[in-house]
C-alpha positions in Angstrom: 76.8 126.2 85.5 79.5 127.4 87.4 79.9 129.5 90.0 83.9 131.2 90.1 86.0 130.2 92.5 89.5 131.2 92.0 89.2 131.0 88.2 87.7 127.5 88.2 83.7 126.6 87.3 81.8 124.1 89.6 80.6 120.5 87.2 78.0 117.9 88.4 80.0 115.5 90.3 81.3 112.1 88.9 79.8 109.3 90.6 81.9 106.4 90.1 81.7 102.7 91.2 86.2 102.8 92.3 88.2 105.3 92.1 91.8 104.8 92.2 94.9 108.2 93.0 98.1 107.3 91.2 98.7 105.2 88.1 101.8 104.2 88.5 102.9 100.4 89.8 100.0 100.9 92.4 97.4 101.8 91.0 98.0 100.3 87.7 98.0 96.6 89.6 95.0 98.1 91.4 93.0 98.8 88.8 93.8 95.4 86.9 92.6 93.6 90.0 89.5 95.5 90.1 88.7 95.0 86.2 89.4 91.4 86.3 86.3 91.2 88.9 84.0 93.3 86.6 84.2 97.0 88.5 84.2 99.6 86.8 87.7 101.9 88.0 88.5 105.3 86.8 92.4 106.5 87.9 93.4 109.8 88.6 97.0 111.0 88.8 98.8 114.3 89.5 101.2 113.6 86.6 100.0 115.2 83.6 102.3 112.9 80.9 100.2 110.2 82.0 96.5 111.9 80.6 94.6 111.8 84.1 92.8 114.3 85.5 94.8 116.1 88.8 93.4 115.9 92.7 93.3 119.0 93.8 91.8 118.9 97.1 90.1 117.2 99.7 86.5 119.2 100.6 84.9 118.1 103.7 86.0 114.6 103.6 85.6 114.2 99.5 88.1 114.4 96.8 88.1 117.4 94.2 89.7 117.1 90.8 90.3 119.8 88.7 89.1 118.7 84.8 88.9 120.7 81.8 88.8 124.4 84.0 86.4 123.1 86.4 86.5 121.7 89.9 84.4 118.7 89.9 84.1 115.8 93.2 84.2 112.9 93.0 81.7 110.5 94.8 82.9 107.2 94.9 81.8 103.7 96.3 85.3 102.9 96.9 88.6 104.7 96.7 92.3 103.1 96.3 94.9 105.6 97.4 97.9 104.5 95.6 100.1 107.8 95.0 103.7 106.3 94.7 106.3 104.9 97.1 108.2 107.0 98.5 109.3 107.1 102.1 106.4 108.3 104.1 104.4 108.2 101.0 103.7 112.6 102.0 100.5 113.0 98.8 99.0 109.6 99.9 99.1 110.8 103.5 97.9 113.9 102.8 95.1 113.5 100.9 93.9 110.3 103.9 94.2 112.7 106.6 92.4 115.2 104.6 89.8 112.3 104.3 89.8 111.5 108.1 91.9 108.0 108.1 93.9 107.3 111.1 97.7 107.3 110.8 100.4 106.3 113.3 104.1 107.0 113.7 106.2 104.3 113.0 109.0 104.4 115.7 110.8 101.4 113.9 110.7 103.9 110.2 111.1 107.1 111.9 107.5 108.1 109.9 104.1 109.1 110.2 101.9 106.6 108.1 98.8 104.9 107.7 96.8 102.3 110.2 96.4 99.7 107.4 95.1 96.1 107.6 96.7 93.4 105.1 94.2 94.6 102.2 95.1 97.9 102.5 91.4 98.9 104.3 92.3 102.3 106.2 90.5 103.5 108.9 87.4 104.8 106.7 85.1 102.5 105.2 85.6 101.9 101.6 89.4 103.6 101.5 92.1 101.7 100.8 96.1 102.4 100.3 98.4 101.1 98.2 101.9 101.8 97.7 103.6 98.8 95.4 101.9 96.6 92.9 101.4 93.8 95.1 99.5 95.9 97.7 98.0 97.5 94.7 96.5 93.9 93.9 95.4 93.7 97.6 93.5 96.6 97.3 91.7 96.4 93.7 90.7 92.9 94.8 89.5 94.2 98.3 88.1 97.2 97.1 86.1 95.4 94.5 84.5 92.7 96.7 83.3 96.0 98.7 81.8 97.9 95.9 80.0 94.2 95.4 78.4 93.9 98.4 77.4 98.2 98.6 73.9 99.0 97.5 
């Protein structure tokens, strides 16, 4: 069903309840959280050792993830970036921006990062951030009361 683009088909997108970027401490806590308050999660990860398909892109405000030799997006009712802790946290920022959440520089850090609130909530409704296991747990719990209340 695909049309080529740059050696990759086009799939149906995935429509899933949460979708949570990284599984490491992050977004392993996140998705814990999440399960233990019945939604339905599905992690992607750049890493190939740990079996998840890679984000590729952000498309006007949605993630793409390459699968299987197709580009496929992903429409979620909630997302949980939780891409690893590093300093400025550079492929979680990247891919918010790319989604349209606010950042600020962070004189007292000497980096660029997200505006969160204490859940983790970013800017844009239904995108969260998480970058260690607590604030993972944050997140899958906040994220999951969201998907409960979206039609």
């Amino acid at each position: 069903r695909g049309l080529d683009r740059g050696g990759f088909g086009e799939k149906e997108p995935l429509d899933v309840e949460l979708l949570i970027v990284g599984a490491g401490p992050a977004g392993s806590a996140a998705l814990e959280a999440a399960r233990r308050l019945g939604i339905e999660a599905v992690v992607f990860d750049t890493r190939s050792d740990r079996g998840s398909p890679r984000p590729v892109s952000v498309r006007e405000g949605r993630l793409a993830v390459a699968e299987d030799g197709f580009v496929r997006e992903v429409r979620a009712r909630a997302m949980i970036l939780a891409t690893g802790g590093s300093k400025g946290r550079e492929p979680q920022l990247a891919i918010a921006k790319a989604l349209g959440c606010r950042t600020i520089y962070d004189r007292i850090l000497g980096y660029e990062r997200l505006a969160l609130d204490a859940e983790g909530r970013t800017s844009i409704p239904g995108v969260f951030a998480a970058g260690d296991a607590e604030s993972g747990r944050r997140a899958g719990k906040a994220a999951a009361a969201d998907v409960e209340k979206s039609p």
